[in-house]
C-alpha positions as CSV (number, residue, x, y, z in Angstrom):
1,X,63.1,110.2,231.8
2,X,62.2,111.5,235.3
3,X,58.6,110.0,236.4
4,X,57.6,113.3,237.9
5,X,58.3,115.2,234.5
6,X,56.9,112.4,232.7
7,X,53.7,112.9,234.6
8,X,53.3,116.5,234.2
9,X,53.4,116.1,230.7
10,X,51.3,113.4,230.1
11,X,49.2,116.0,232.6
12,X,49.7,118.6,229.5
13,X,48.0,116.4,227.1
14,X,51.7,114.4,225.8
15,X,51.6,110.9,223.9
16,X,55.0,109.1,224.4
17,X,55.8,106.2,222.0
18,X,58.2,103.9,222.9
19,X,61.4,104.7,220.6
20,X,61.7,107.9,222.5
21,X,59.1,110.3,221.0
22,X,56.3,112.6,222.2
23,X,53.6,114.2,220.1
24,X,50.8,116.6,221.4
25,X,49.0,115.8,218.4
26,X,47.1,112.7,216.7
27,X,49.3,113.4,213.9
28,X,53.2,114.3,214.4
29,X,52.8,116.6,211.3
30,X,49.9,118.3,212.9
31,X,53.1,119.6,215.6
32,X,55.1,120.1,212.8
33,X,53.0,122.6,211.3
34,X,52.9,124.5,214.8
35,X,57.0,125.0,214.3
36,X,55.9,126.1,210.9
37,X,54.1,128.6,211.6
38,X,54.6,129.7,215.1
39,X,56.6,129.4,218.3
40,X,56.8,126.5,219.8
41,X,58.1,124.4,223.5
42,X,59.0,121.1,223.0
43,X,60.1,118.4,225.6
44,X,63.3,117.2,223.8
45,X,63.1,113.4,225.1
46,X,64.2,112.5,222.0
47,X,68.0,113.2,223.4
48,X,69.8,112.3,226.6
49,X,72.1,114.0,228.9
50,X,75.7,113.1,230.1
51,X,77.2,115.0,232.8
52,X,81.0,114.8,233.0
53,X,82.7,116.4,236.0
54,X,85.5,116.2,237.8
55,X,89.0,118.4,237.5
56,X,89.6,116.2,234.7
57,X,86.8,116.4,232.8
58,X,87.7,119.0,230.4
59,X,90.9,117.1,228.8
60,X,88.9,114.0,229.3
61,X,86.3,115.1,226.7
62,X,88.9,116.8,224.7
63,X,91.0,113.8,224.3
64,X,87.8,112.0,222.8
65,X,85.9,114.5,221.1
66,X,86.2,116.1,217.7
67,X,85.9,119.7,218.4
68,X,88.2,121.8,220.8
69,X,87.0,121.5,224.2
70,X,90.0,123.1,225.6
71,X,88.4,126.4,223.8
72,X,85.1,126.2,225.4
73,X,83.9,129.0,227.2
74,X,82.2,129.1,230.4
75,X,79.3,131.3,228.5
76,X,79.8,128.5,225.1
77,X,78.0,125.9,223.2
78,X,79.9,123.8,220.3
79,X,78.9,121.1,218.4
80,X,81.4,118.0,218.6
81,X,81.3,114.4,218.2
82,X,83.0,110.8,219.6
83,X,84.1,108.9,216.3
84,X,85.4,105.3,215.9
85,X,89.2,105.0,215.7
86,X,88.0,104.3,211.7
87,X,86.8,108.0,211.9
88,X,83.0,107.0,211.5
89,X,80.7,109.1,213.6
90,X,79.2,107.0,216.7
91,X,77.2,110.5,218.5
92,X,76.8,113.8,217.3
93,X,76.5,116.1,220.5
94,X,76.0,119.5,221.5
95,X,78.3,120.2,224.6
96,X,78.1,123.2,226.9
97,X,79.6,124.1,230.5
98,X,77.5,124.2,233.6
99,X,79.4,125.9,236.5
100,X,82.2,123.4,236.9
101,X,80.8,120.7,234.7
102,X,80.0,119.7,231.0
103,X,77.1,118.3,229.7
104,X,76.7,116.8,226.4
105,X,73.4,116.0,224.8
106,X,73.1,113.5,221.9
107,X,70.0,111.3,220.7
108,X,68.4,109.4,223.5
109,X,68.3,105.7,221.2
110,X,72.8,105.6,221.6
111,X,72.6,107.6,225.0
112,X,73.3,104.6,227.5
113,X,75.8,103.1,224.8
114,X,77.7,105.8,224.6
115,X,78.0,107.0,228.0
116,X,79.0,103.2,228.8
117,X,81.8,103.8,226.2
118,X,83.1,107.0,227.2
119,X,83.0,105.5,230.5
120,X,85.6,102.5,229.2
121,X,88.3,105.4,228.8
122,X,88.1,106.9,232.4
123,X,90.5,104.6,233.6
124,X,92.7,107.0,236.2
125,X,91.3,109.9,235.3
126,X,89.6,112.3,237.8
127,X,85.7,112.1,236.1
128,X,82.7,111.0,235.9
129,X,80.0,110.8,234.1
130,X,76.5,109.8,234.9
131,X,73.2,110.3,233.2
132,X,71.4,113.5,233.8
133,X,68.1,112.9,232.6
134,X,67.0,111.6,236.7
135,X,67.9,115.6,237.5
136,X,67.4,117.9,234.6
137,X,64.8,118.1,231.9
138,X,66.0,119.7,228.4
139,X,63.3,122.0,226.8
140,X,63.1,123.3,223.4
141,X,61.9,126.4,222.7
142,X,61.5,128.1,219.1
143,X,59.9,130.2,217.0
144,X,59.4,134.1,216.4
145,X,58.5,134.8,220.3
146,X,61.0,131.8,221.9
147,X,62.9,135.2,223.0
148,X,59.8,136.5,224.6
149,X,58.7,133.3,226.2
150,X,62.8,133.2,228.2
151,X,62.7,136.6,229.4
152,X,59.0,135.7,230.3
153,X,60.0,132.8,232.8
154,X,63.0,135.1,233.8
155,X,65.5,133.2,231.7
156,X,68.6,135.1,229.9
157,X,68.7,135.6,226.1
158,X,72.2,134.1,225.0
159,X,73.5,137.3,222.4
160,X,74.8,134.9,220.0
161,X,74.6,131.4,218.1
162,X,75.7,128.7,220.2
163,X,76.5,131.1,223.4
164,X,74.8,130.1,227.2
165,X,73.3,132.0,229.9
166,X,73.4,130.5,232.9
167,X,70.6,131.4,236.0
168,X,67.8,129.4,237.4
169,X,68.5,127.3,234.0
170,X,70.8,126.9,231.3
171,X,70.0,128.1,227.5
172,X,72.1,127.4,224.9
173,X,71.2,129.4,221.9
174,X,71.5,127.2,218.8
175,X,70.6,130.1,216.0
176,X,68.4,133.2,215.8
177,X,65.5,131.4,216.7
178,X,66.2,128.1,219.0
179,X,67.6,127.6,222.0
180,X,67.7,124.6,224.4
181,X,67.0,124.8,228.4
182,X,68.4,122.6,230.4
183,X,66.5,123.1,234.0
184,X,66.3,120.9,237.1
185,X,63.5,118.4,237.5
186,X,62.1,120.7,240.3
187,X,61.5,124.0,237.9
188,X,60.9,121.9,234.3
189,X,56.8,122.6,235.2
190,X,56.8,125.6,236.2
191,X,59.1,126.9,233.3
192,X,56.8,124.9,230.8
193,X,53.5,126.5,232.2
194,X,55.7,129.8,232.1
195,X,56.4,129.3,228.5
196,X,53.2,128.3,227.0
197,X,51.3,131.2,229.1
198,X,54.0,133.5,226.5
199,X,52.3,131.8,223.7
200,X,54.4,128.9,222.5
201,X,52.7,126.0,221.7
202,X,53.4,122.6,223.0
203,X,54.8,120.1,220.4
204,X,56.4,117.0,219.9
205,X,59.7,115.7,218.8
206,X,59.1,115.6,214.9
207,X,58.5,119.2,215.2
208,X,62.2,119.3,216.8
209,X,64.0,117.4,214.1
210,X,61.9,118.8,211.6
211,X,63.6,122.4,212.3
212,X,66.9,120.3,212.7
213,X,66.7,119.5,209.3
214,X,65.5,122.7,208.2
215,X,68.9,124.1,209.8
216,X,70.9,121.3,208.2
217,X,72.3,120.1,211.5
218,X,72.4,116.3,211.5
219,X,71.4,114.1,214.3
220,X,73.6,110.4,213.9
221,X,70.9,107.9,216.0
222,X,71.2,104.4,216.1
223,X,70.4,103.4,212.5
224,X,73.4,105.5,211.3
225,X,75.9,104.8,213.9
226,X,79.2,104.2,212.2
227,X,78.0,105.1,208.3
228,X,79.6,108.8,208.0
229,X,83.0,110.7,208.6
230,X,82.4,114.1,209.8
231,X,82.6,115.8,207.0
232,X,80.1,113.7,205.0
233,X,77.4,115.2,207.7
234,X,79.3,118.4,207.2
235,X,80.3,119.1,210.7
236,X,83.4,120.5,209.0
237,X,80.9,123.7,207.6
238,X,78.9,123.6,211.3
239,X,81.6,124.8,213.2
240,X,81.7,120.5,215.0
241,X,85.5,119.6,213.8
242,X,88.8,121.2,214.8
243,X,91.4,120.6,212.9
244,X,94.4,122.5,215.1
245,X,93.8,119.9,218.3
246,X,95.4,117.4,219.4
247,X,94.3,113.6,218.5
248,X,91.3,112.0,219.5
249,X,89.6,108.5,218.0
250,X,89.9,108.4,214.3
251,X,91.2,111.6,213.9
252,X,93.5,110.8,211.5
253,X,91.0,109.9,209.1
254,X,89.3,112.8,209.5
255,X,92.5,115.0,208.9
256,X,93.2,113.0,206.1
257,X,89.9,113.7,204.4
258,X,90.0,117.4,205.2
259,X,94.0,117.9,203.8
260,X,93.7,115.6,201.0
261,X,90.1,116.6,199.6
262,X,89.5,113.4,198.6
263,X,85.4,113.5,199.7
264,X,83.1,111.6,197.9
265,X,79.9,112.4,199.6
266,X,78.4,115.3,201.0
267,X,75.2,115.8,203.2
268,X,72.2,117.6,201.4
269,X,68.5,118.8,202.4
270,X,65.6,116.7,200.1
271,X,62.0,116.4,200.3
272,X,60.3,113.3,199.4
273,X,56.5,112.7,198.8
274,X,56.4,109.6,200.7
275,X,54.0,108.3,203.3
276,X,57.1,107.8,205.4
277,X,60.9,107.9,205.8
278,X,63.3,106.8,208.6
279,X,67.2,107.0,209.2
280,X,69.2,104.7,207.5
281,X,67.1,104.1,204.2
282,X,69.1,103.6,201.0
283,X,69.4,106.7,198.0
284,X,69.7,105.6,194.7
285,X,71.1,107.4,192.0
286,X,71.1,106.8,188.1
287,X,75.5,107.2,188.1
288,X,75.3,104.5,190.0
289,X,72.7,102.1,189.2
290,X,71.5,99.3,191.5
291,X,73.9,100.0,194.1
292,X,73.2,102.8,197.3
293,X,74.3,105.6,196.4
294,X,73.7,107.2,200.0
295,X,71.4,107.0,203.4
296,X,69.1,109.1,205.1
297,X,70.7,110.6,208.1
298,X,67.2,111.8,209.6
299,X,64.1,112.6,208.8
300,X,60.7,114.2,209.5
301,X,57.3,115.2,208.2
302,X,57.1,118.2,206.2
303,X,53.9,120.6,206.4
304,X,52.7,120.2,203.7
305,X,52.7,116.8,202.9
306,X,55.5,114.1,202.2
307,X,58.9,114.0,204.2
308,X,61.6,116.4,204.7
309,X,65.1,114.9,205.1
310,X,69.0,115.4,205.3
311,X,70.4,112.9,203.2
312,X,74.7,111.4,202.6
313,X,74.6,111.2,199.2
314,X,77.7,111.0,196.4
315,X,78.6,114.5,195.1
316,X,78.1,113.1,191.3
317,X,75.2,111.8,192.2
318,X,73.9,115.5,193.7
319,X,75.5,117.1,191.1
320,X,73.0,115.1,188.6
321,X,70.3,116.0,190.0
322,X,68.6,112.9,190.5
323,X,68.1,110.5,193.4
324,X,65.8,108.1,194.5
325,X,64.5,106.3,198.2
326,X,64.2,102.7,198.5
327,X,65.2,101.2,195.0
328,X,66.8,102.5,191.6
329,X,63.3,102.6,190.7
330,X,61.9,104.3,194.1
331,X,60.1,107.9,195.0
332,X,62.1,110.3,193.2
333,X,63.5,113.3,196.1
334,X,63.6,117.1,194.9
335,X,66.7,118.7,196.3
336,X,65.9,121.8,198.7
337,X,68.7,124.4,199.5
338,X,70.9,124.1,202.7
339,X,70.9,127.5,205.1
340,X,74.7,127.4,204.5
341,X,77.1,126.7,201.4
342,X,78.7,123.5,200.2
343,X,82.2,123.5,199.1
């Protein structure tokens, strides 16, 4: 992260921990509440920045990436992600255009791993990619008056989910009531003062990935890396897969898992009353007795008590109704609706 925009935060009353979070709060469910009930501008440290550019850069990224970057629009936002050739996800990303270049965000623990892979596959091609956290700072901004608080610090409204508008910064709207900015390190304060003078409320990053589950739009960090095809994550239902382009790492795995239906496991919203819950912990399910039956994918605190999460877990074992964390015997989770359909 940029020292300057570091400073000016810890200036705003911010609390950085050292696996890449932020909390304006003694308590991260204390921020998590604020999303709940209000609008809120969060300093999204919890993901990094690649910049591609270069005249290559858009069949660069396409070559690698699961979505069609060919099809991105100037004015465009897609999800996407960089899979193993065994078709297991190693980033999930969100990747827009700025002016003549591409930026891809994806969670700050795999960010310098992954943009020294991506890097391996440049080999003659006209790119380049560097990390853009040094120069831009990406804000989040949501809640019922996240609208308001752009048009406050003279920022365009995007008119639809995951369109841009470009100007002194970028936003990418990500549904009716989020949207990221991606500004330069010179006008990240001034847009934060702007933004909290229109009433959002500063918050931390568990208030961010709380709403992330909330939306069922899975974040693959470091604990996770290589555990899920895209479709377990449902990327397919997202809009993050295309399955018209051209191939990329481990894409026939994933077009064999679309055209032959054969999909065990599925990706599903739970709550959990648990004093606390990271990526990577094991489900367990009665179909399938001592053996994991599915992992955690993220989670946060909920407002009201326990943890929220988005969990891979086997359809049979969903379909039961049943599921544990930690042990066949562990906390039982309730299953809480998704904001879109499962097959």
């Amino acid at each position: 992260m940029n020292a300057t925009w570091q400073t000016f935060l810890a200036n705003q009353g911010a609390q950085f921990s050292g696996d890449n979070a932020v909390q304006f709060s003694e308590d991260a469910r204390q921020d998590v509440i604020r999303a709940a009930q209000g609008t809120i501008v969060v300093p999204m440290i919890h993901l990094g920045a690649i910049r591609a550019s270069g005249e290559d850069a858009c069949a660069f990224l396409h070559n690698l990436f699961s979505n069609d970057v060919k099809k991105l629009g100037p004015n465009e936002a897609q999800f996407t992600s960089f899979n193993s050739p065994k078709g297991r996800m190693l980033a999930s990303i969100v990747l827009w255009r700025e002016a003549g270049d591409y930026l891809l965000t994806l969670s700050a623990d795999i960010h310098a791993a992954m943009l020294k892979k991506l890097s391996m596959y440049i080999l003659r091609s006209k790119v380049r990619l560097m990390d853009d956290g040094g120069d831009s700072a990406l804000i989040g901004l949501a809640g019922p008056r996240a609208g308001a608080a752009l048009e406050s610090a003279g920022l365009g409204i995007p008119g639809a989910e995951l369109a841009t508008a470009s100007g002194l910064a970028t936003v990418v709207r990500l549904d009716d009531s989020r949207f990221i900015v991606s500004a330069p390190i010179s006008e990240a304060p001034n847009l934060w003062a702007k933004f909290v003078a229109a009433g959002a409320q500063p918050a931390g990053s568990a208030a961010w990935q709380w709403l992330d589950i909330r939306a069922g739009q899975p974040v693959v960090t470091q604990p996770v890396q290589e555990e899920f095809v895209v479709q377990m994550v449902n990327y397919d239902l997202i809009g993050g897969v295309s399955f018209n382009k051209g191939c990329y790492p481990g894409q026939e795995i994933v077009a064999r898992t679309h055209y032959l239906g054969k999909l065990k496991k599925r990706m599903y919203r739970i709550h959990a009353d648990v004093p606390t819950l990271a990526a990577g912990t094991d489900l367990y399910a009665p179909d399938f007795g001592d053996q994991s039956a599915g992992k955690v994918v993220s989670a946060a605190p909920a407002p009201d008590g326990g943890f929220d999460a988005l969990v891979v877990l086997q359809t049979s074992s969903a379909e039961g109704g049943k599921a544990t964390i930690g042990a066949p015997d562990g906390p039982a989770v309730a299953f809480v609706p998704l904001p879109y359909a499962l097959p």
